[in-house]
KEVEXSE-731112 format. One record per atom (N, C-alpha, C): residue in three letters; x negated, y, z negated. Coordinates in steps of 0.2 Angstrom, whole numbers, padded with zeros to 4 digits, always signed. Atoms other than C-alpha are relative to their C-alpha. Layout:
% KEVEXSE-731112
alaXYZ
...
END
This chain:
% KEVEXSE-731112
unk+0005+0005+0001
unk+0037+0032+0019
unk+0001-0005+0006
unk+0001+0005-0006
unk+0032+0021+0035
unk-0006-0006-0005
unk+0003+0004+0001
unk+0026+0003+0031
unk+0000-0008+0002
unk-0001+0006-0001
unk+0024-0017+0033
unk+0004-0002-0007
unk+0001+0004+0009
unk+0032-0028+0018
unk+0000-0006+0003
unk+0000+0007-0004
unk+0029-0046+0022
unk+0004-0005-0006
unk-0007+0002+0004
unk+0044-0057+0015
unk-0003-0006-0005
unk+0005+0005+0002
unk+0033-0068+0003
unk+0006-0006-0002
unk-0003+0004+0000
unk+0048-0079+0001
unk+0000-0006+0008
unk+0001+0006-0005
unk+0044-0087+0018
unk-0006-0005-0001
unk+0008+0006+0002
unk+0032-0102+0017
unk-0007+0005+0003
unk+0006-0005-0002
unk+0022-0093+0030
unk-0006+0004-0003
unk+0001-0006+0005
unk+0018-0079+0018
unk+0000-0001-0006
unk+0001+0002+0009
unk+0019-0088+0001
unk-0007-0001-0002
unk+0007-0001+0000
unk-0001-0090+0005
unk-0003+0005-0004
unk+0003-0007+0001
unk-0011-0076-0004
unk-0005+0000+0004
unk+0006-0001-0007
unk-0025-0080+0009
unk+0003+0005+0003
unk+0000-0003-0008
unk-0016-0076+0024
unk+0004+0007-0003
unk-0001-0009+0002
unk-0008-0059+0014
unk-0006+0004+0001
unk+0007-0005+0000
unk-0026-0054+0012
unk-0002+0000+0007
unk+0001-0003-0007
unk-0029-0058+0030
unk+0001+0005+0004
unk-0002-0008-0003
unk-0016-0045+0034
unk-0002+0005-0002
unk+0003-0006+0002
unk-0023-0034+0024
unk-0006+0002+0005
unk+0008+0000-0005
unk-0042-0037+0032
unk+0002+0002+0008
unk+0000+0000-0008
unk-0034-0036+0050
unk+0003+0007+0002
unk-0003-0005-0001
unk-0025-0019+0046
unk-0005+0004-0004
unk+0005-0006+0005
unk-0038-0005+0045
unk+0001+0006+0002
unk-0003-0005-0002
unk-0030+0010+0043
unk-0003+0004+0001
unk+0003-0007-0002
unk-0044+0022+0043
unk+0000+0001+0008
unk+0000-0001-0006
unk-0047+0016+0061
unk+0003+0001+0004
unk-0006+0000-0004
unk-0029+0015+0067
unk+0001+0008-0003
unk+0000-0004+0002
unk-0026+0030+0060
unk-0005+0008+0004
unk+0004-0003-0006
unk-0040+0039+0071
unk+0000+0000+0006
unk-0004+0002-0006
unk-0036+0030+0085
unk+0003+0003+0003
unk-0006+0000-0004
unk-0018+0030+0087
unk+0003+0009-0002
unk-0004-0006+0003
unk-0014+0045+0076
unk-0003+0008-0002
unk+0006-0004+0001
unk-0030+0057+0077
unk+0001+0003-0005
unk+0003+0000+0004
unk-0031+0057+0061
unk+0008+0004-0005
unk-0007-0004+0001
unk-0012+0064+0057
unk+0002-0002-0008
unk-0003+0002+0006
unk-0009+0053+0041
unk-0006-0002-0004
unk+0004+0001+0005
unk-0018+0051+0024
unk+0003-0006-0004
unk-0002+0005+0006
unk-0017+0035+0012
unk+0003+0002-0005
unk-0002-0005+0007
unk-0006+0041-0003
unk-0001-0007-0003
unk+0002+0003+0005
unk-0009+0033-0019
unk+0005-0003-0004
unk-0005+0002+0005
unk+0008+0031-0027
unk+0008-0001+0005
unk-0005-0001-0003
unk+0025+0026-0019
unk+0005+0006+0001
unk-0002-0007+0002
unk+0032+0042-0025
unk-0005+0008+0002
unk+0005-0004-0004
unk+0018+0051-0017
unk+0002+0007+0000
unk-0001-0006-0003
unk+0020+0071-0017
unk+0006+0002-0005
unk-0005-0002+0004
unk+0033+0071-0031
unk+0000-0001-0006
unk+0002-0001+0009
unk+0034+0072-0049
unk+0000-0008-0004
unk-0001+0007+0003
unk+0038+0053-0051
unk-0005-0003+0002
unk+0005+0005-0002
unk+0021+0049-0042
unk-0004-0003-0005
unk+0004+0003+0008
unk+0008+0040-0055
unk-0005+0003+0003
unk+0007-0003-0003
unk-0008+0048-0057
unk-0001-0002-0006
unk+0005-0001+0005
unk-0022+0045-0069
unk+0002-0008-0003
unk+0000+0006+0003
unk-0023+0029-0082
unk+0006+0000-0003
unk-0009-0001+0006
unk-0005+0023-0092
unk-0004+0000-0007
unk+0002-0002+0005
unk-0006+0027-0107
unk+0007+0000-0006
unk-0007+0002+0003
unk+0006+0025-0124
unk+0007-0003+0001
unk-0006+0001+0000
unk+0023+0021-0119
unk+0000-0006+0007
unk+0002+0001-0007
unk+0017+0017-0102
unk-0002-0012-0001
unk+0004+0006+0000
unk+0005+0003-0109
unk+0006-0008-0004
unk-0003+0007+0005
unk+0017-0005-0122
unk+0007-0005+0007
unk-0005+0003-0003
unk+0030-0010-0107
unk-0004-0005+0006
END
């Protein structure tokens, strides 16, 4: 897994605005066509591709924690 984390412990980043700004300024689909012709997909789970990824609604055990 490649990615950014931004250190919300800095004041800088304690904002949720400017978090979302990074969000809005980084558009993957377009970087992703761009830079990467198209080599990488969004996964959905940190775990992506492996038995521990999350899929579908929690449910039971899931919900109560």
């Amino acid at each position: 897994m490649v990615g950014f984390v931004l250190n919300t412990r800095r004041a800088k980043f304690s904002d949720p605005r400017v978090r979302r700004a990074f969000d809005l300024a980084l558009d993957f689909e377009e970087m992703n066509k761009q830079f990467f012709f198209g080599s990488y997909r969004r996964i959905s789970s940190y775990f992506d591709g492996t038995e521990l990824a999350s899929s579908g609604l929690p449910s039971g055990a899931e919900l109560e924690i």
